[in-house]
Backbone atoms as SQL, in Angstrom:
CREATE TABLE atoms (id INTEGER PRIMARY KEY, chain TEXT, resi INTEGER, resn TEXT, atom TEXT, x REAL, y REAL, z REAL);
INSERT INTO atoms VALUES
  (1, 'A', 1, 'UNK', 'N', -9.467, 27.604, 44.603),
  (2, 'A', 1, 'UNK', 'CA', -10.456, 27.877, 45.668),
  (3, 'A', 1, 'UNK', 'C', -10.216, 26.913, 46.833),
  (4, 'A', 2, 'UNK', 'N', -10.629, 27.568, 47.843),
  (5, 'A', 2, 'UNK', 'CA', -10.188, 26.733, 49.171),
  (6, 'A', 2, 'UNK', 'C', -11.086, 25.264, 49.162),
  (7, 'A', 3, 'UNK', 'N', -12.320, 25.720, 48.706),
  (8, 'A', 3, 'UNK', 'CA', -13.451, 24.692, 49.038),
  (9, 'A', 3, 'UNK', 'C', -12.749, 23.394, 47.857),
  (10, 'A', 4, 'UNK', 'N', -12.409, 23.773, 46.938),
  (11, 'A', 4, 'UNK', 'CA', -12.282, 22.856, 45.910),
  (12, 'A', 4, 'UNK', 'C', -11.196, 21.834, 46.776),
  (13, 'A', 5, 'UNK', 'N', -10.049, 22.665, 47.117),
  (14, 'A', 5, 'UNK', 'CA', -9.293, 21.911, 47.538),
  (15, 'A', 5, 'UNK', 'C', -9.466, 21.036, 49.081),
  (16, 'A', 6, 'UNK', 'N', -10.340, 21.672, 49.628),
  (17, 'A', 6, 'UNK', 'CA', -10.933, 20.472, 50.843),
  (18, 'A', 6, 'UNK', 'C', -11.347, 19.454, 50.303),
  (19, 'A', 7, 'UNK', 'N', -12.250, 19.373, 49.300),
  (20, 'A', 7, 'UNK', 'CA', -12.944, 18.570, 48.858),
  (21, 'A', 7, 'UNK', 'C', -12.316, 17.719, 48.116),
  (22, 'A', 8, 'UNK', 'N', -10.649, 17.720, 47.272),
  (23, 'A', 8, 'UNK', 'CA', -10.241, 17.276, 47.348),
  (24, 'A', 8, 'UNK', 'C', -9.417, 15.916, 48.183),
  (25, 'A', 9, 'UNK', 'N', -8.948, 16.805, 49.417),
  (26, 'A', 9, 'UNK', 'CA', -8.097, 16.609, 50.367),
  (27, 'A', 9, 'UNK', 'C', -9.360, 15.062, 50.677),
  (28, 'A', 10, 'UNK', 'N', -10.593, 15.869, 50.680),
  (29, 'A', 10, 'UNK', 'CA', -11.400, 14.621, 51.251),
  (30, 'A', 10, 'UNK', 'C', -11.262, 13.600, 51.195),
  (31, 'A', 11, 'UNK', 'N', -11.993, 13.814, 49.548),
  (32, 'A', 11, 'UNK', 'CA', -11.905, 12.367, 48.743),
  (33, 'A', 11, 'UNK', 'C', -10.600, 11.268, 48.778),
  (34, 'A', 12, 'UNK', 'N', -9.824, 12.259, 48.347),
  (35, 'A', 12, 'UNK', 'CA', -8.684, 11.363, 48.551),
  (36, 'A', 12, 'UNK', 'C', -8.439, 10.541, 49.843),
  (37, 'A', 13, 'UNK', 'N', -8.487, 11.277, 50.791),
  (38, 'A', 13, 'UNK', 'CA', -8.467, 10.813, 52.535),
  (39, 'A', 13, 'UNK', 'C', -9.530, 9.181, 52.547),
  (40, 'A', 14, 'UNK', 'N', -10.779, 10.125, 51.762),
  (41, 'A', 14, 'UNK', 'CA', -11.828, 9.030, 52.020),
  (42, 'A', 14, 'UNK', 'C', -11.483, 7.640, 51.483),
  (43, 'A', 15, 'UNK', 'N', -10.482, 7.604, 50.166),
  (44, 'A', 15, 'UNK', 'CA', -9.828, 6.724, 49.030),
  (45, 'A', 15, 'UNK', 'C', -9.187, 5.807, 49.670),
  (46, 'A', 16, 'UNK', 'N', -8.288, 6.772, 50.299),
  (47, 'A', 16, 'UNK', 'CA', -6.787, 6.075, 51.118),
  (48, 'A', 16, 'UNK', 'C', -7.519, 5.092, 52.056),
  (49, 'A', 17, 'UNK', 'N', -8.518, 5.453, 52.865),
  (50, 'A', 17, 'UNK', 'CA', -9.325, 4.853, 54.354),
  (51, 'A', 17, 'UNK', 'C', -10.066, 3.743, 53.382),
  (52, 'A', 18, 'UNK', 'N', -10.856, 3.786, 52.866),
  (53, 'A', 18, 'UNK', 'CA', -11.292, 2.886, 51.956),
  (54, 'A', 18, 'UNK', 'C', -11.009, 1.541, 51.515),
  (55, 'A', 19, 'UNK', 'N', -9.600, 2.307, 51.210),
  (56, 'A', 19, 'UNK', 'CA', -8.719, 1.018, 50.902),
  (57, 'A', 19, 'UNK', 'C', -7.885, 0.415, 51.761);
């Protein structure tokens, strides 16, 4: 599903920035 994979893309994004 598309949504799943935004929400992926997010988190991860959010992970990377995070750190």
């Amino acid at each position: 599903v598309a949504a799943a994979k935004m929400l992926v893309e997010n988190y991860i994004s959010s992970q990377v920035n995070g750190s």
